[in-house]
C-alpha positions as CSV (number, residue, x, y, z in Angstrom):
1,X,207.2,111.3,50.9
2,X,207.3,110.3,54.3
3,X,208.8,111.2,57.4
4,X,208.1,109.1,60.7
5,X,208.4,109.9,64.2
6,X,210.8,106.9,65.1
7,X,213.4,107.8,62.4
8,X,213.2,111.8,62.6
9,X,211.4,113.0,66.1
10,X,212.7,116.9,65.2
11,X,211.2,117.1,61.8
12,X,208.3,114.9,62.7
13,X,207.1,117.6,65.2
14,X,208.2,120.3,63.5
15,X,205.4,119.3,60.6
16,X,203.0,118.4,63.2
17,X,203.2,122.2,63.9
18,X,203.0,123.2,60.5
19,X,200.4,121.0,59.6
20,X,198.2,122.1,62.4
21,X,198.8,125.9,61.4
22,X,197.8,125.3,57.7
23,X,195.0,123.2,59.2
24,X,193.7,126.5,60.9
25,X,193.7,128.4,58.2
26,X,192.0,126.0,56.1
27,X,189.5,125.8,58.6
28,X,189.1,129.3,59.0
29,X,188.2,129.2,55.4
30,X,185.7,126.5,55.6
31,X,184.2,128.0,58.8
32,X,183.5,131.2,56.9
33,X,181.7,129.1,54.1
34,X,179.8,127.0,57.1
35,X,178.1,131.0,58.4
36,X,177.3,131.3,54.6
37,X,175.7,128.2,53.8
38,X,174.7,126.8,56.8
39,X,174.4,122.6,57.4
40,X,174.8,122.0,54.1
41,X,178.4,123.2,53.4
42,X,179.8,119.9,55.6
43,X,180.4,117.1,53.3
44,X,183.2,114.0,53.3
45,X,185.2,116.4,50.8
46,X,185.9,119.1,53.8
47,X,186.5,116.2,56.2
48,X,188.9,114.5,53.7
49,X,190.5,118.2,53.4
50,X,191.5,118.8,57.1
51,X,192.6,115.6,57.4
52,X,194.8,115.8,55.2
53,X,196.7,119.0,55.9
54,X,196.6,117.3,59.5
55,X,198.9,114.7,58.3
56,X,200.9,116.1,55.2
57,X,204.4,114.4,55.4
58,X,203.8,112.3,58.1
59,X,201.0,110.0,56.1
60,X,200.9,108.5,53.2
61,X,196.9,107.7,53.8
62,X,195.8,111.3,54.4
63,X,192.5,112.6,53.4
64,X,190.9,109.4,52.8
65,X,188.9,106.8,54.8
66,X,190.6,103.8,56.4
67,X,191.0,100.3,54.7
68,X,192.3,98.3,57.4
69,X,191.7,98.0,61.1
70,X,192.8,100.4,63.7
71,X,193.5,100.5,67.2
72,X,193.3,103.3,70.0
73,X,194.1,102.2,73.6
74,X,191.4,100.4,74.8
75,X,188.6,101.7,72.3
76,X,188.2,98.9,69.0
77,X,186.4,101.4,66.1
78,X,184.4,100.0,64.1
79,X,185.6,97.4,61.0
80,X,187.0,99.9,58.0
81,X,184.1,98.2,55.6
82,X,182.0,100.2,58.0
83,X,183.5,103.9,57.8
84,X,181.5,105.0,54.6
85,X,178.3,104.2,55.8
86,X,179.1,105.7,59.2
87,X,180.2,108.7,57.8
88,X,177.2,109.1,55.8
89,X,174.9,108.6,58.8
90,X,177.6,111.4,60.8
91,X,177.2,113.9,58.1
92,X,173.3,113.2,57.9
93,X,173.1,113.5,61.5
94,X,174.4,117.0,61.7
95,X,172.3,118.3,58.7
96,X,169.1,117.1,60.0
97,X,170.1,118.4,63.9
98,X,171.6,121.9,63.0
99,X,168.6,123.9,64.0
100,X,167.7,121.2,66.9
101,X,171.1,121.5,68.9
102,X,172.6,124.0,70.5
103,X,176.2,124.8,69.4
104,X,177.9,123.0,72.4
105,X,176.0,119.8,71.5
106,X,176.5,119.5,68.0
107,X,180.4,120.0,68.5
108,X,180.8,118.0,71.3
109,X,178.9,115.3,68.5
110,X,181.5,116.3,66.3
111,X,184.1,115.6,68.3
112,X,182.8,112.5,70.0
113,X,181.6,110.9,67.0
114,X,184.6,111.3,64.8
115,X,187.0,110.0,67.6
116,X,184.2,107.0,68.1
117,X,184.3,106.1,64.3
118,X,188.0,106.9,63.3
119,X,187.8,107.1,60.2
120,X,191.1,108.3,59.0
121,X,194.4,106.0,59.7
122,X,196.5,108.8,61.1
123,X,195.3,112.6,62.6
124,X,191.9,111.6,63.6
125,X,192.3,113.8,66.9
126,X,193.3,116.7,65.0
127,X,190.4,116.1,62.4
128,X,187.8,115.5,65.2
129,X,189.2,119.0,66.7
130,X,188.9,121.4,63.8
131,X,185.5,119.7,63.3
132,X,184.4,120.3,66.5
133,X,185.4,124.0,66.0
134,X,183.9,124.2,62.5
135,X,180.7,123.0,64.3
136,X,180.9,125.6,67.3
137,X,181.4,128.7,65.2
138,X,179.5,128.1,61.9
139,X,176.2,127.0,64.3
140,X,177.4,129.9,66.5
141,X,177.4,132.3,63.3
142,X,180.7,133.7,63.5
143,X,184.4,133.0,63.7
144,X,184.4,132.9,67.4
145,X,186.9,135.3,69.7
146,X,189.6,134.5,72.2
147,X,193.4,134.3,71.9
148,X,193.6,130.5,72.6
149,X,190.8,128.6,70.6
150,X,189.0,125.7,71.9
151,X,191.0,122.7,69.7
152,X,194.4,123.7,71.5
153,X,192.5,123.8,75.0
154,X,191.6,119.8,74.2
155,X,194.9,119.5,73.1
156,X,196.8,121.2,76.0
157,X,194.5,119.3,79.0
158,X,193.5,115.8,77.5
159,X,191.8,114.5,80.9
160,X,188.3,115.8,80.5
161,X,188.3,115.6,77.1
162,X,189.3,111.6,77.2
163,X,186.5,111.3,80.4
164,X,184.0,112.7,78.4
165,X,184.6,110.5,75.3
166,X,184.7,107.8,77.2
167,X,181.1,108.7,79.2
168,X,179.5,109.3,75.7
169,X,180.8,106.1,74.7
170,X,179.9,104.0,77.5
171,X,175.9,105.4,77.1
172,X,176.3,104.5,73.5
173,X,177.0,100.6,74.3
174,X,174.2,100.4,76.3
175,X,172.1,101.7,73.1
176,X,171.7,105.4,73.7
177,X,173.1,108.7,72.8
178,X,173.7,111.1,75.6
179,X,175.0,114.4,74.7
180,X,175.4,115.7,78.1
181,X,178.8,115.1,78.8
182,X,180.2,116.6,75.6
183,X,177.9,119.2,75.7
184,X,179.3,120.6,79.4
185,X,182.6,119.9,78.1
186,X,182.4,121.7,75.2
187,X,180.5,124.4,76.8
188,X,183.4,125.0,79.3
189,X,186.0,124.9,76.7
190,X,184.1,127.5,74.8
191,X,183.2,129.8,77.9
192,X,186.9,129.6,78.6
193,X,188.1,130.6,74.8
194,X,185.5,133.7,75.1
195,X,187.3,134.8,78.9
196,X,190.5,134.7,76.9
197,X,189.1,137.6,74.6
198,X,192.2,140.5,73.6
């Protein structure tokens, strides 16, 4: 089952809705597990989850890593043989870091590294969002407050999110990882979320 943009542009965002609801609530789900277990509870099995409620209807490749080459404007990820390994090396990276980053840092990783490796063929945005979140509250310790959450604030102003990928990225050529960017980003996102509090 299958429905593409081109062909059906109503339906096609009316599941992109839906999708990103159920998403949520998934995510709410794993974010409570993430408080209870700590570093431990993220694994390629949640990651293959979200992305797949991202994409339900609109992929036939959700919830599994890419086997072919992708392309995103003028960033080349890396070859597909490569996405295991990489997403080994992401999920290590966040267990061993969980106690030595703050909860701005290790999202904005989250988020940077995800959209850096893209490893799904469709909803890789909308994975790396609920990740980031995921990050931000179960290192935060709690499901975190404020009427609009931090993944529709990236989704609703895409300029400073897309600056800050591509700062992070342009460090990470050069052989280093710099967190700063995504860290203030992430930082004003979240500050922004908690103003928005009921």
């Amino acid at each position: 089952m299958l429905v593409t943009e081109k062909q059906y542009p109503d339906l096609y965002n009316a599941l992109l809705e839906k999708n990103l609801i159920r998403q949520y609530d998934l995510l709410t789900n794993f974010i409570e597990i993430g408080i209870e277990q700590g570093p431990q509870a993220i694994d390629k099995y949640m990651l293959w989850a979200l992305n797949h409620t991202a994409v339900a209807g609109i992929s036939q490749f959700g919830g599994r890593f890419r086997e072919e080459p992708i392309y995103v404007g003028n960033h080349i990820p890396p070859h597909f043989e490569d996405v295991p390994d990489l997403m080994d090396r992401f999920i290590s990276f966040i267990h061993e870091n969980w106690d030595n980053l703050t909860p701005p840092q290790l999202a904005g990783y989250g988020l940077w590294r995800l959209n850096w490796i893209h490893p799904f063929v469709e909803g890789n945005g909308r994975t790396a969002r609920a990740v980031c979140y995921y990050l931000l509250c179960a290192r935060s310790g709690s499901l975190l407050p404020g009427r609009k959450i931090v993944p529709e604030r990236i989704r609703e102003n895409r300029d400073p999110y897309i600056t800050a990928l591509r700062e992070t990225d342009r460090i990470w050529a050069n052989g280093n990882l710099e967190l700063s960017y995504m860290e203030a980003y992430m930082a004003g996102l979240l500050l922004d979320q908690l103003r928005d509090e009921d």
